[in-house]
C-alpha positions as CSV (number, residue, x, y, z in Angstrom):
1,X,13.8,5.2,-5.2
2,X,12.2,5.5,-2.1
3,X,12.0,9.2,-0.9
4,X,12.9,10.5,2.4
5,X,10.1,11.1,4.8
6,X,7.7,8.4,2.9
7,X,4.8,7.5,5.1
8,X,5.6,3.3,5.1
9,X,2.4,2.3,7.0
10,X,0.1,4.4,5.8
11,X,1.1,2.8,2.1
12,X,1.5,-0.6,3.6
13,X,-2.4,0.2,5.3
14,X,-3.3,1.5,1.6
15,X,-2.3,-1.6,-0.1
16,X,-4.7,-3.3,2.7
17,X,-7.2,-1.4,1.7
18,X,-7.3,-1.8,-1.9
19,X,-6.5,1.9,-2.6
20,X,-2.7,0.9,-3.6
21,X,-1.8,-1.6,-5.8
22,X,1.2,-3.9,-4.4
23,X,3.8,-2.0,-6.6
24,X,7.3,-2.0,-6.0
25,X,7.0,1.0,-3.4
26,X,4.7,-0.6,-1.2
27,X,6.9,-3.5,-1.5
28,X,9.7,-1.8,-0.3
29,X,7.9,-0.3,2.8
30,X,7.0,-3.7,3.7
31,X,10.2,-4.6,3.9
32,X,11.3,-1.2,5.5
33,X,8.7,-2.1,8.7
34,X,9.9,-5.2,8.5
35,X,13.6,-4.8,9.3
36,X,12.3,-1.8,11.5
37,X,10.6,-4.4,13.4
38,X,13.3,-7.1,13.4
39,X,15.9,-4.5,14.7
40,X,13.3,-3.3,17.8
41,X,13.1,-7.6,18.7
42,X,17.1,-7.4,18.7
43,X,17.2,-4.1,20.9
44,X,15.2,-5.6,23.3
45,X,13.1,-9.0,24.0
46,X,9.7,-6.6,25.3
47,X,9.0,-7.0,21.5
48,X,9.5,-10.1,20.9
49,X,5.6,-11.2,20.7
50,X,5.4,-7.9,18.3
51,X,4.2,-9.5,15.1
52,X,2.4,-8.7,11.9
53,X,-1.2,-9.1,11.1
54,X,-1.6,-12.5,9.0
55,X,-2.5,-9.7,5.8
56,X,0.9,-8.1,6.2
57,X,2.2,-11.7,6.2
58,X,0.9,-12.6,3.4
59,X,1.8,-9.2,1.6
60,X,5.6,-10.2,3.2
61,X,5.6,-13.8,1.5
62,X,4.3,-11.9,-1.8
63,X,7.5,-9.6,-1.5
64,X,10.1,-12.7,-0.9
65,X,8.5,-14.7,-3.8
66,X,8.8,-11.5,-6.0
67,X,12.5,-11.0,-5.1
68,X,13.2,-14.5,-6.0
């Protein structure tokens, strides 16, 4: 379980690193910034361009392929 308070970027920015492997926590603060950021681009269109770097994509097509 993920605990409160939990520092998702700076784990997502770990697993960038290499200082984090891509574990199931880092997984789920990927997915945690990613709804974060898919719920600022419905509140309003000013972050629509907002997007990931193409590492943090990758790391998000790791995550769906795991969770299939």
């Amino acid at each position: 379980m993920i605990e409160l308070g939990t520092n998702h970027y700076q784990i997502v920015k770990d697993v960038l690193q290499g200082k984090k492997i891509l574990d199931e926590q880092a997984l789920a603060s990927i997915w945690i910034l990613d709804e974060r950021l898919r719920e600022l681009k419905r509140m309003d269109r000013i972050f629509s361009g907002v997007k990931f770097s193409r590492a943090v994509e990758k790391l998000l097509s790791e995550k769906e392929s795991v969770m299939v």
